[in-house]
matplotlib code that plots the C-alpha trace (Angstrom):
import matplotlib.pyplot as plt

x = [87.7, 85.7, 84.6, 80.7, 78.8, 78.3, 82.8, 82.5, 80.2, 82.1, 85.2, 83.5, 82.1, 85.2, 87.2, 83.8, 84.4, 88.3, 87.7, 85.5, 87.3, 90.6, 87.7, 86.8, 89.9, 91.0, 90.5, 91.2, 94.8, 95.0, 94.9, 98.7, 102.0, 102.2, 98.1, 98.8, 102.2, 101.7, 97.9, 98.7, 100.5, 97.0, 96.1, 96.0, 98.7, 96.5, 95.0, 98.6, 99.7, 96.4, 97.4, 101.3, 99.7, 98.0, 100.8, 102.6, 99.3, 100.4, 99.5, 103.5, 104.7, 101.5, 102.3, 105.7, 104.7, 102.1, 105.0, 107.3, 105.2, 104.5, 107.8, 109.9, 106.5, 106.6, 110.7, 109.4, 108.8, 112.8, 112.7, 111.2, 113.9, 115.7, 113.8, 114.1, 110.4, 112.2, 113.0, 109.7, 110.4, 114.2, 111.7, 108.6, 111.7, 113.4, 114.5, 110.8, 110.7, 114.1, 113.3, 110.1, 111.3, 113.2, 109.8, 111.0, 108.8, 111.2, 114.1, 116.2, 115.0, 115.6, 119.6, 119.5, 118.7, 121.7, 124.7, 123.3, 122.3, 125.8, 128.8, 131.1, 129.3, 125.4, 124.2, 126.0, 124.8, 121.2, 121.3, 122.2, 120.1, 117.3, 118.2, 118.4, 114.8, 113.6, 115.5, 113.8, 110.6, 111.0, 112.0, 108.7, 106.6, 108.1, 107.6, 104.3, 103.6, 104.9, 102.7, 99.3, 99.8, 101.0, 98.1, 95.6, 96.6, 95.4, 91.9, 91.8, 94.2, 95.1, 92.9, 89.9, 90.4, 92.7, 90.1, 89.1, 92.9, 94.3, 97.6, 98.2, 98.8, 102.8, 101.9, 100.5, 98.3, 102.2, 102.8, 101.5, 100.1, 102.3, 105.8, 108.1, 107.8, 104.2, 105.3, 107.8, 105.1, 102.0, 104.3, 105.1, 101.6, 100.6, 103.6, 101.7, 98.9, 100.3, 101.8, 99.3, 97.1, 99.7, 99.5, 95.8, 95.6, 98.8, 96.6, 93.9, 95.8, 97.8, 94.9, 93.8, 96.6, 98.1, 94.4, 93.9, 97.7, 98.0, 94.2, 93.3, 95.9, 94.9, 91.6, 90.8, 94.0, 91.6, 89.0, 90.5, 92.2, 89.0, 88.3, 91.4, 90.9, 87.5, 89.1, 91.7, 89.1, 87.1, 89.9, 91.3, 88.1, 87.9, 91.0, 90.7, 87.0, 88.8, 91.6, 89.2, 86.9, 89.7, 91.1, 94.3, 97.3, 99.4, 102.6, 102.3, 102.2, 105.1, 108.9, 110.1, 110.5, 108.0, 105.8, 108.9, 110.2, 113.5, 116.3, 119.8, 123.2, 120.9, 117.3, 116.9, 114.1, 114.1, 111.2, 113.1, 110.4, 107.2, 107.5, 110.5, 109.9, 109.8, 113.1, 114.3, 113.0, 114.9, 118.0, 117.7, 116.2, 119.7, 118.5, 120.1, 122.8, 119.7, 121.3, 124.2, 121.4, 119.2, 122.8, 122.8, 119.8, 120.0, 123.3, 122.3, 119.0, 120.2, 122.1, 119.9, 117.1, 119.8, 120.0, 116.5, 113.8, 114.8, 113.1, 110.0, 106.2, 107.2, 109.2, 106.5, 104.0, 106.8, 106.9, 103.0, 102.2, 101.1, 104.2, 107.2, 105.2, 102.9, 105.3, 106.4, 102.7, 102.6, 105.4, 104.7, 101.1, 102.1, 103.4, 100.5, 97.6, 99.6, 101.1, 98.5, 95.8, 98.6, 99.4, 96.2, 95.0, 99.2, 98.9, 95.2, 96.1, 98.7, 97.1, 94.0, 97.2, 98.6, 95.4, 94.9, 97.7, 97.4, 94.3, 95.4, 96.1, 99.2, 101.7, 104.6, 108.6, 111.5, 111.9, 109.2, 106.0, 105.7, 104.6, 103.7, 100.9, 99.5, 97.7, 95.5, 95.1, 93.6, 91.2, 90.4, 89.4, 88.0, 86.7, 83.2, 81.3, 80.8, 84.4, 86.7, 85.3, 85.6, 89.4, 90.2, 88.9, 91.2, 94.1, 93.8, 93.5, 95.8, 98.1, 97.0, 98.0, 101.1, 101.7, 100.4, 102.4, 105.4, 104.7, 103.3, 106.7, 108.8, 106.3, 107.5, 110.9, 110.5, 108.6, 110.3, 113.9, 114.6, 111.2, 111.0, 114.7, 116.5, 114.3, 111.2, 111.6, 108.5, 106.3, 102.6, 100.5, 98.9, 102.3, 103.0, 100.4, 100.6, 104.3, 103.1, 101.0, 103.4, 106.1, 103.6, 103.2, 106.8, 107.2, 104.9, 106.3, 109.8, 108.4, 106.6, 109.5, 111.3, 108.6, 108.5, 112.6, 111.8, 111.6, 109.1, 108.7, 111.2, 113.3, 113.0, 112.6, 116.3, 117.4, 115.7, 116.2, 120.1, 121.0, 118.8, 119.2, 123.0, 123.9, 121.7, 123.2, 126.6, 126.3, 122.8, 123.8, 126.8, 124.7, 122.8, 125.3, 128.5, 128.9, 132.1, 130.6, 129.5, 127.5, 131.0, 131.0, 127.7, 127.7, 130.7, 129.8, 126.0, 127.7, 129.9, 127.3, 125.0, 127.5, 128.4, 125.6, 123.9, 126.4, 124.8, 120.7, 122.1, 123.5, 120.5, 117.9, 119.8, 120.5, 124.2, 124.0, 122.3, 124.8, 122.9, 120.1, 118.3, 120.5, 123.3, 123.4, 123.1, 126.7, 127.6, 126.5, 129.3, 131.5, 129.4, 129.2, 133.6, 133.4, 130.8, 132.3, 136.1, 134.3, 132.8, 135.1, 137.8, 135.1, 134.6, 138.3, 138.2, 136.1, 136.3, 133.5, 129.6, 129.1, 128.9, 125.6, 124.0, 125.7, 124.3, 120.7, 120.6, 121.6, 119.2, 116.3, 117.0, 118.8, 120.5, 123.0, 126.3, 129.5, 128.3, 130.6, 132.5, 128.8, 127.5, 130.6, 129.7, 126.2, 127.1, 130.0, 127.3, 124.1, 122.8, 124.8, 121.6, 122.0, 122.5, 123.3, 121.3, 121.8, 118.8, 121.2, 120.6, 117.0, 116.3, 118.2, 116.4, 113.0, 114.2, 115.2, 111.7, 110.1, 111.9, 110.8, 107.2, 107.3, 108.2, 105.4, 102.8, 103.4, 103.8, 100.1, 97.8, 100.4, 99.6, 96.3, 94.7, 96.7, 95.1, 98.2, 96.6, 100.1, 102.0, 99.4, 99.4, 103.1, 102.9, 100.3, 101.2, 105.4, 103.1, 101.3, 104.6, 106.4, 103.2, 103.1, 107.0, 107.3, 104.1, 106.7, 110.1, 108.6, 104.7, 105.4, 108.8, 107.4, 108.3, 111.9, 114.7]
y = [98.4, 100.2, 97.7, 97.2, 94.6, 95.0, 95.7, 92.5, 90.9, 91.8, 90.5, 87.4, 87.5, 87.7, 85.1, 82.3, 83.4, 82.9, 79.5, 78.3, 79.4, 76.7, 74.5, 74.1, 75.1, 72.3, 69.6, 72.2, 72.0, 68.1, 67.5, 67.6, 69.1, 72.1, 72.4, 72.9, 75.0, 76.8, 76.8, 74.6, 78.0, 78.5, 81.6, 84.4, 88.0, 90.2, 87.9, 86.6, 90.8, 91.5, 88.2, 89.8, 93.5, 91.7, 90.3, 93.6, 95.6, 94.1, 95.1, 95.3, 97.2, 99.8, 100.4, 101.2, 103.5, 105.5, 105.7, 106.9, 109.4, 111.0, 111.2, 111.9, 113.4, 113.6, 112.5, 109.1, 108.2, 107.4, 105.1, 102.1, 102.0, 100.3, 97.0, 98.0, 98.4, 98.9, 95.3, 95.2, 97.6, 94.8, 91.8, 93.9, 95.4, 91.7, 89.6, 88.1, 86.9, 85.2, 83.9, 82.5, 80.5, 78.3, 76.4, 75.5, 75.1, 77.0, 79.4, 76.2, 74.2, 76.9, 76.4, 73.2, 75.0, 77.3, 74.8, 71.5, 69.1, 66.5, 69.5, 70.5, 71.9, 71.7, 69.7, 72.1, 74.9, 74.0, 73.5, 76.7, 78.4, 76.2, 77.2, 80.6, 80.8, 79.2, 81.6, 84.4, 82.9, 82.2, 86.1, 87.6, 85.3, 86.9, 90.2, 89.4, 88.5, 90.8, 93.8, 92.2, 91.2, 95.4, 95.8, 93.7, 94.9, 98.3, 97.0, 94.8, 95.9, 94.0, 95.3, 94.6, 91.0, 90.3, 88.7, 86.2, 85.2, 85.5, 83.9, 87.6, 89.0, 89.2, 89.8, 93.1, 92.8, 92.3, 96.3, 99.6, 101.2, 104.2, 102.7, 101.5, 97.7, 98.2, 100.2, 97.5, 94.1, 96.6, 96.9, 93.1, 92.5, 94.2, 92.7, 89.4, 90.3, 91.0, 88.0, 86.1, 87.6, 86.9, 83.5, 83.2, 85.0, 82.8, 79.5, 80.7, 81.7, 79.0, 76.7, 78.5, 78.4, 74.9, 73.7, 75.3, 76.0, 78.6, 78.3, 79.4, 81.9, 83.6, 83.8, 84.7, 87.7, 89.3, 89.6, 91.0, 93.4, 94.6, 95.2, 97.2, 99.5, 100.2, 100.5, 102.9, 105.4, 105.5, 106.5, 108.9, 110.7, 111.2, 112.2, 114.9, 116.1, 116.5, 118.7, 120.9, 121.3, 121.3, 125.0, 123.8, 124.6, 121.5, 123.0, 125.0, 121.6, 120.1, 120.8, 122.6, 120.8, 118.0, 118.6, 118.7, 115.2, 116.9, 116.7, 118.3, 116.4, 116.2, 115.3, 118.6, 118.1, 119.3, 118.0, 118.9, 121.9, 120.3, 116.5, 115.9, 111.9, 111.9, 113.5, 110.7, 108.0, 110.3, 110.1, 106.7, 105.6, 107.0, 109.5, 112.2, 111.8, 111.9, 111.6, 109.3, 106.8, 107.2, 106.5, 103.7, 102.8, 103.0, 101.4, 98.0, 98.1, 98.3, 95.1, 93.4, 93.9, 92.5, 89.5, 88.8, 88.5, 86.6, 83.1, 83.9, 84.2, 86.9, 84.3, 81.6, 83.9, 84.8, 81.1, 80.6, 82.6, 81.5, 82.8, 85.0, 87.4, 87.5, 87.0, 90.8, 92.5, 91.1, 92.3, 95.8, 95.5, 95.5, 99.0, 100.4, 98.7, 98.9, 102.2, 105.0, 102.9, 102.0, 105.4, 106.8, 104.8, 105.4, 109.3, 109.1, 107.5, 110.0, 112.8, 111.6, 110.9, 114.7, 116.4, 114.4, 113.0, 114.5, 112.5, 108.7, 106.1, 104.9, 102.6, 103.0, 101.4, 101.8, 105.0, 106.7, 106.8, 103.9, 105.8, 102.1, 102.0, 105.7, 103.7, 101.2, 103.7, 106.0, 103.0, 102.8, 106.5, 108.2, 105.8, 104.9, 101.8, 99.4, 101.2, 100.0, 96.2, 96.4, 98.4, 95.4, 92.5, 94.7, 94.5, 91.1, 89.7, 91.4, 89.6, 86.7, 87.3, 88.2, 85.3, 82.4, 84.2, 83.4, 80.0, 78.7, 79.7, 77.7, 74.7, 74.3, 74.4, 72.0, 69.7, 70.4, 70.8, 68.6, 65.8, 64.8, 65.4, 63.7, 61.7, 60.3, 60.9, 58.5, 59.7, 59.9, 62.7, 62.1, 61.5, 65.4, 67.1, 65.5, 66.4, 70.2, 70.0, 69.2, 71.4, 74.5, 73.7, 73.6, 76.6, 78.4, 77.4, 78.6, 82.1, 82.6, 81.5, 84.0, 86.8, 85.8, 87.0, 90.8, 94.2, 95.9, 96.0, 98.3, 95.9, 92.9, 95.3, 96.1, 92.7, 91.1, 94.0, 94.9, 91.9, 89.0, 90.1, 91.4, 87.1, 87.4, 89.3, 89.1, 85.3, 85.9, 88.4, 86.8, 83.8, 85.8, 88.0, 86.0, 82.4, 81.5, 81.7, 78.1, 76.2, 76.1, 79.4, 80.2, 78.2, 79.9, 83.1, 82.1, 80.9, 83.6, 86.0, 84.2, 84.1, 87.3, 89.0, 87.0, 88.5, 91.6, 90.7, 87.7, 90.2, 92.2, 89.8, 88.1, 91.7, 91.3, 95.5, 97.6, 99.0, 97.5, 98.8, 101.7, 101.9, 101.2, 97.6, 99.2, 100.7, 97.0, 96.4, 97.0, 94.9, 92.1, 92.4, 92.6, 89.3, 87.3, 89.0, 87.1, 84.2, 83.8, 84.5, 82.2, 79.6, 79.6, 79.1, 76.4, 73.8, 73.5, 75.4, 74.6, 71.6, 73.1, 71.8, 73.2, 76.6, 76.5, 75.2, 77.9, 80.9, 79.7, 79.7, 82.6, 84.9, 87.2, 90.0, 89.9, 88.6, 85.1, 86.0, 82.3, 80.5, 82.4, 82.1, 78.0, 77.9, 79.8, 77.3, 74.1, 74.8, 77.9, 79.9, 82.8, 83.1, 86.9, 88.4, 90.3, 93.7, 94.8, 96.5, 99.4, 99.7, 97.8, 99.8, 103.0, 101.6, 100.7, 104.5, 105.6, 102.7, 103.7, 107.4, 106.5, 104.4, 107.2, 109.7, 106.7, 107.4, 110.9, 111.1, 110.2, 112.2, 115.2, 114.6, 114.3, 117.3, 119.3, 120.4, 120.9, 122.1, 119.0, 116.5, 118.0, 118.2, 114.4, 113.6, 115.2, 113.5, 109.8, 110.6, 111.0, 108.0, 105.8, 106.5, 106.5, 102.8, 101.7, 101.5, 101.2, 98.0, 96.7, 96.5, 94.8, 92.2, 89.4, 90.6, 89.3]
z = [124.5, 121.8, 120.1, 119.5, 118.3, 114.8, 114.7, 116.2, 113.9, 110.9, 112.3, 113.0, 109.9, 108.0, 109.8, 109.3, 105.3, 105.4, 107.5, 104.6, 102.0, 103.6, 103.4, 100.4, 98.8, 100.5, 97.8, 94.7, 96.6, 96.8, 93.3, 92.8, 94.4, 92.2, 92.6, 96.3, 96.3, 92.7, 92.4, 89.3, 87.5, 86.3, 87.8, 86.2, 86.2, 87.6, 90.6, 91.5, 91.7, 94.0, 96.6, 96.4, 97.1, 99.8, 100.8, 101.4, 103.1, 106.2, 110.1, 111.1, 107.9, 107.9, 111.8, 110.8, 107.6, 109.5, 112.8, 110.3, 108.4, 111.7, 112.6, 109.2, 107.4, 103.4, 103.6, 104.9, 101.1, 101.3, 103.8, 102.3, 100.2, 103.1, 102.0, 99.0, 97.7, 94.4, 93.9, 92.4, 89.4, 88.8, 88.7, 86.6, 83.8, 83.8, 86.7, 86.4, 83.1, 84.1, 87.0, 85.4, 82.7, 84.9, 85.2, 88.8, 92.1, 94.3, 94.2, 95.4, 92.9, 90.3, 91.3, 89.4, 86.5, 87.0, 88.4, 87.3, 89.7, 89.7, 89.9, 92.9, 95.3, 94.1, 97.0, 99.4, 97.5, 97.1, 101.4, 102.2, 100.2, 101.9, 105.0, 104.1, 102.9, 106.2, 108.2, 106.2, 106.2, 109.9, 110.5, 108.6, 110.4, 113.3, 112.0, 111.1, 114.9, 116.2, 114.5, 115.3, 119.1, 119.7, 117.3, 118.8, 122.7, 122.0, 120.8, 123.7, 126.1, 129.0, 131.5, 129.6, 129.5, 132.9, 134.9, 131.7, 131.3, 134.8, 133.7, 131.8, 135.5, 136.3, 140.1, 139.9, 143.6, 144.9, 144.0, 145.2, 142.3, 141.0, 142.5, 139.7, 140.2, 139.6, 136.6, 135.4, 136.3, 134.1, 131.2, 130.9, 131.6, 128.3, 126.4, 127.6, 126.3, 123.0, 122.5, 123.3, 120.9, 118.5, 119.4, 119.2, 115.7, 114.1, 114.8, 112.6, 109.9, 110.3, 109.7, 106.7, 104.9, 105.4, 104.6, 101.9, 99.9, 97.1, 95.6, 99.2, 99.9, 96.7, 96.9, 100.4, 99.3, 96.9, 99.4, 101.8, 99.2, 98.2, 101.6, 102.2, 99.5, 100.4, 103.8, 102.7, 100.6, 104.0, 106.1, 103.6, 103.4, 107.5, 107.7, 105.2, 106.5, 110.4, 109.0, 107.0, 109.9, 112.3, 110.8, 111.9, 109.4, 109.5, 109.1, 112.3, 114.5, 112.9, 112.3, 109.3, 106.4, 107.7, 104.3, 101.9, 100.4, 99.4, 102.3, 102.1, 103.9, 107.1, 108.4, 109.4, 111.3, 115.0, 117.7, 120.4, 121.3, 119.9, 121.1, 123.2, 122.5, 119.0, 118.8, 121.6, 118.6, 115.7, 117.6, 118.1, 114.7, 113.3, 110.2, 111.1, 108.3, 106.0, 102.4, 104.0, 105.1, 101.9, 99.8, 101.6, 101.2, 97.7, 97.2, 99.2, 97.3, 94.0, 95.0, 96.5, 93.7, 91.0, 93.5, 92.2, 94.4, 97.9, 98.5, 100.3, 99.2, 96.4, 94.8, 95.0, 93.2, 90.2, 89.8, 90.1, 86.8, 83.5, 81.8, 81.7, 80.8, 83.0, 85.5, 84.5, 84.4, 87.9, 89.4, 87.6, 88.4, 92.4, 92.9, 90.5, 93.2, 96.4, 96.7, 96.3, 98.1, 101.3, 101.6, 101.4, 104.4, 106.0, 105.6, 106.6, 110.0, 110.2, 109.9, 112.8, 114.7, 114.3, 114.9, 118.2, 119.6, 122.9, 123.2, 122.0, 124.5, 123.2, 124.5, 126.1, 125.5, 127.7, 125.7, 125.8, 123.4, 120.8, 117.7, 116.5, 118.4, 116.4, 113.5, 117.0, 119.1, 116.3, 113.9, 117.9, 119.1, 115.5, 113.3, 113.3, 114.5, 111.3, 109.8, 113.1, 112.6, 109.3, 108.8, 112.1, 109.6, 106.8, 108.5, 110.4, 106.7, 105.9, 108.6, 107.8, 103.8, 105.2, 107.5, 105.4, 102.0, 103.7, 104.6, 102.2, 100.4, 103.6, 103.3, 99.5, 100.6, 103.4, 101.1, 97.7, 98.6, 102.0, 102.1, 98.5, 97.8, 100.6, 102.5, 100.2, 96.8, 95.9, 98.1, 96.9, 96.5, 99.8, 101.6, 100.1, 101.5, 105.1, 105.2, 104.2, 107.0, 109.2, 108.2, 108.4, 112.1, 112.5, 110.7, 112.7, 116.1, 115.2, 114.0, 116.7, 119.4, 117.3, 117.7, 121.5, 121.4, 119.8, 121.6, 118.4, 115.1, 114.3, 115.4, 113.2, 110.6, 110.2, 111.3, 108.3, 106.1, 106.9, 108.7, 107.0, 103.7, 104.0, 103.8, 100.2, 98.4, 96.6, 95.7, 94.4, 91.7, 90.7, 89.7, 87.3, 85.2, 85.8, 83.4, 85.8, 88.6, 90.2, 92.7, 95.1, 95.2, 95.4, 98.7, 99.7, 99.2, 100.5, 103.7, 104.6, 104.4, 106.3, 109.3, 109.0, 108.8, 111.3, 114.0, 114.7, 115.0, 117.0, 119.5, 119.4, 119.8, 122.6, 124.5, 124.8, 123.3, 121.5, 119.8, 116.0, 116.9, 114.4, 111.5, 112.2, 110.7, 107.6, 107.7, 108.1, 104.6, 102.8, 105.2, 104.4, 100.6, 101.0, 102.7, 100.1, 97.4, 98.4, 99.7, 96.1, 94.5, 96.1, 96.0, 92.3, 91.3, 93.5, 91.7, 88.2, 85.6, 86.3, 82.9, 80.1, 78.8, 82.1, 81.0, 77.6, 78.5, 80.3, 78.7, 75.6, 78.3, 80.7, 78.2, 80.7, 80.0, 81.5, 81.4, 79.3, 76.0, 76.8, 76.7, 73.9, 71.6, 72.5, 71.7, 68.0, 67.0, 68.0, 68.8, 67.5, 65.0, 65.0, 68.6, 69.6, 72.6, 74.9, 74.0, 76.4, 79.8, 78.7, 77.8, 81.2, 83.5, 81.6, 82.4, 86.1, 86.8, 85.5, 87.6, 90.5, 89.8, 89.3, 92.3, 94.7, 92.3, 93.2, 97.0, 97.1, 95.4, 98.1, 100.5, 98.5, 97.6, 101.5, 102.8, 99.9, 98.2, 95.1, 93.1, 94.3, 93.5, 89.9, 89.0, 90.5, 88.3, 85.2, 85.6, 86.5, 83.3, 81.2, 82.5, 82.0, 78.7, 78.3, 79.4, 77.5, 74.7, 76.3, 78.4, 78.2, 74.4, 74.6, 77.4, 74.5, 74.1, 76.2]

ax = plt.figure().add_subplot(projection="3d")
ax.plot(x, y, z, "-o")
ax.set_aspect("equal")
plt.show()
């Protein structure tokens, strides 16, 4: 263990501040229900964006971006997409506004605004998209605990801390050091450790955020985004200083190709004769079809991201702004403050982790190496005292952001959708806030039995990504641009896709094969959008229309595009004569490609920018430049139109 004093001081420092904040947050939040799950929609665009950012600059996912920098280089831009990290340019162009002026609490609550609340099919439909949220909030919770117990063990590893927690020890004095069973009882040991760490760190944030609800969360999310950035300049700046004093030419370490974002049919990069594990981890990871993967990629994202967002904390902070538009400036505003700063710290870990990997103590998986544990093992070896306790308060914030983000958003649906909906619709105000208490706790517990269950982060990475979010889908865009479409099928179609998709983590997560591991649930996605799209389908022509008052109210509110001819024609013969469609598909979807564009400029930037390439970094700039000032006019000046 590294850590001195003053690292320690800070930390302690930090987590004293975030205790306080809970505290006195705590009767800000009590005022009403919204005050406590929306921070009374008072707070303003750019604030909500920062807490989201925060959000986002998690422990798991920047373990994962600096793993896969290292190991995929400048072509690990791409991978993201896989989430998609693009669904924030949909909701900034115009899902947001929509979403917004629902005026609803949660994404399940919204659904009453689409199918009504008395129709065929709305209380079944409004259930599954509960559970659906829970199961999602439950898997990032999971996620989230994951990261910081591996994160955590390297600071702290077990050996430091074996004699303080002696239940740690799996029977080690029962081995001879060196034989395998020694081997095999060490490595359990340290995956003890971790999650007990994870454990420890989930009851403070925890606390925190059921105390202190979405004044709290905010708040204590700008802090610690402040502290990230500054964070993130530091790390940049070391990095950069050891490769110039180093006189090492990058390229010459690496594989061919390793500094290039383009890619052809293939990865095209080969290990084999520099690191003989990373190319073990490629081969499993499945990239090796590059541009089949990235297609992929692409394809499920652009589907999911006209699914709107999914019903987690991003969802609750769309519905937590002043206004429509605001809701749009702060989904834009994300990818502006999260990328280049993320990736200036993600490439400046990287690079520490090139120039001395040889050295770092990293840990070990059944593979081989665990390139997750690069970013620990090198905030732990070459960053100075003061910089580790404070880059360790960064990014334990930044779990806890992460960790009470997400349920905050399952505590609203728990109270909201299931407490005040089916059981006590009267309940008082004080009644509210005990039963958010409560269903924070039992939140947490399921997310962390689940995070007990997973092998590494990579792991419940493409189970929530291709497997979670593979149920999502299909009956969440239909709801949007198709007027037939109604709550029956939406629970159909919500259903199907839940059990199917479901399937393959299931079988990972319990060990009965590996066989969906990497990858390779992706290919599934198409499989999965067949089956919601027939169960939707099938569903909606099995119940009569959603009522057409609903249909009306809320095509004059939301104003999509789409298929809605039948509703509009309504609304002009009764209604609204002036009515006019929404003419705005192709204006949005223009702005999207540019969005899309500038997002992948924003994190090639930094990536250019600390490994000197001085040619790079300008064309980047110069193409930023031009698509800033492109959608100034195409979007931030049509924020009012449809």
């Amino acid at each position: 263990m590294r850590l001195t004093a003053i690292d320690l001081t800070i930390i302690a420092l930090y987590f004293i501040m975030m205790i306080v904040i809970g505290i006195i947050m705590k009767n800000r939040a009590k005022r009403s229900k919204d005050s406590y799950l929306l921070g009374g929609k008072k707070l303003p665009w750019y604030m909500l964006g920062l807490s989201d950012a925060s959000d986002m600059f998690d422990i798991s996912g920047t373990m994962l971006l600096v793993s896969m920098a290292f190991l995929y280089g400048f072509k690990s831009v791409w991978i993201p997409w896989m989430w998609p990290v693009f669904n924030q340019v949909f909701l900034m162009v115009f899902l947001s506004k929509w979403l917004r002026r629902s005026n609803a609490t949660t994404g399940a609550e919204w659904l009453g605004t689409r199918f009504g609340l008395t129709d065929k099919g709305v209380k079944q439909s409004h259930a599954i998209v509960v559970v659906f949220a829970l199961m999602l909030c439950i898997g990032y919770m999971a996620y989230a605990f994951v990261g910081v117990g591996e994160f955590l063990e390297i600071f702290i590893p077990y050996e430091s801390i074996k004699e303080v927690v002696p239940f740690l020890d799996q029977d080690l004095g029962r081995y001879t050091a060196g034989s395998a069973e020694y081997t095999t009882a060490l490595y359990e040991a340290k995956n003890t450790t971790a999650q007990f760490y994870g454990v420890s760190i989930c009851l403070v944030a925890t606390f925190y955020s059921i105390i202190g609800g979405m004044h709290g969360i905010v708040l204590a999310d700008f802090i610690k985004y402040m502290i990230m950035i500054i964070c993130s300049i530091f790390v940049g700046t070391i990095a950069m200083m050891h490769l110039a004093d180093s006189g090492i030419v990058l390229a010459d370490k690496m594989p061919i190709g390793w500094d290039d974002p383009l890619f052809g049919m293939e990865l095209g990069l080969e290990w084999q004769n520099i690191l003989a594990d990373a190319q073990v981890k490629l081969e499993k990871d499945g990239y090796k079809l590059f541009s089949a993967v990235v297609g992929m990629m692409f394809f499920s994202g652009v589907l999911k991201s006209l699914a709107g967002p999914a019903p987690n904390y991003d969802c609750q902070k769309i519905l937590s702004t002043k206004s429509p538009e605001e809701a749009s400036k702060m989904s834009g505003f994300i990818s502006i403050i999260l990328l280049p700063i993320r990736y200036f710290m993600t490439m400046g870990l990287c690079i520490l982790g090139v120039l001395y990997f040889k050295d770092l103590a990293l840990g070990q998986t059944s593979e081989g190496v665990n390139f997750e544990s690069i970013m620990p093992a090198v905030i732990n070896k070459y960053l100075p005292v003061g910089l580790v306790g404070l880059v360790l308060a960064g990014f334990l914030g930044a779990f806890m952001s992460n960790f009470s983000g997400t349920l905050n958003a399952g505590q609203a649906y728990i109270v909201n959708d299931i407490y005040l909906k089916y059981f006590k619709p009267e309940a008082d105000r004080k009644q509210i806030i005990t039963m958010s208490y409560i269903s924070g706790t039992v939140m947490v517990i399921l997310g962390v039995g689940l995070g007990l269950m997973i092998k590494d982060v990579n792991m419940i990475f493409n189970i929530i990504t291709a497997g979670l979010y593979g149920g999502f889908v299909c009956a969440n865009v239909l709801k949007w641009y198709w007027w037939r479409f109604n709550a029956s099928g939406y629970f159909w179609g919500m259903f199907a896709g839940i059990i199917a998709s479901a399937i393959p983590p299931a079988l990972s997560v319990s060990g009965v094969t590996d066989y969906f591991d990497g990858t390779r649930m992706l290919y599934f996605f198409p499989i999965f959008i067949v089956i919601q799209l027939i169960a939707c389908i099938l569903g909606s022509y099995a119940a009569p229309p959603t009522n057409e008052e609903t249909l009306k109210e809320f095509y004059k509110t939301v104003r999509p595009w789409g298929f809605w001819k039948p509703v509009r024609m309504k609304i002009q013969a009764s209604d609204d004569p002036g009515i006019q469609k929404n003419r705005n598909f192709g204006i949005n979807m223009a702005n999207v490609a540019m969005g899309i564009t500038g997002q992948i400029l924003l994190t090639l930037l930094p990536m250019y920018f600390i490994l000197s390439k001085w040619t790079g970094f300008g064309i980047v700039l110069a193409l930023l430049a031009v698509i800033f000032l492109t959608m100034k006019r195409t979007w931030w000046n049509r924020l009012t139109d449809y």
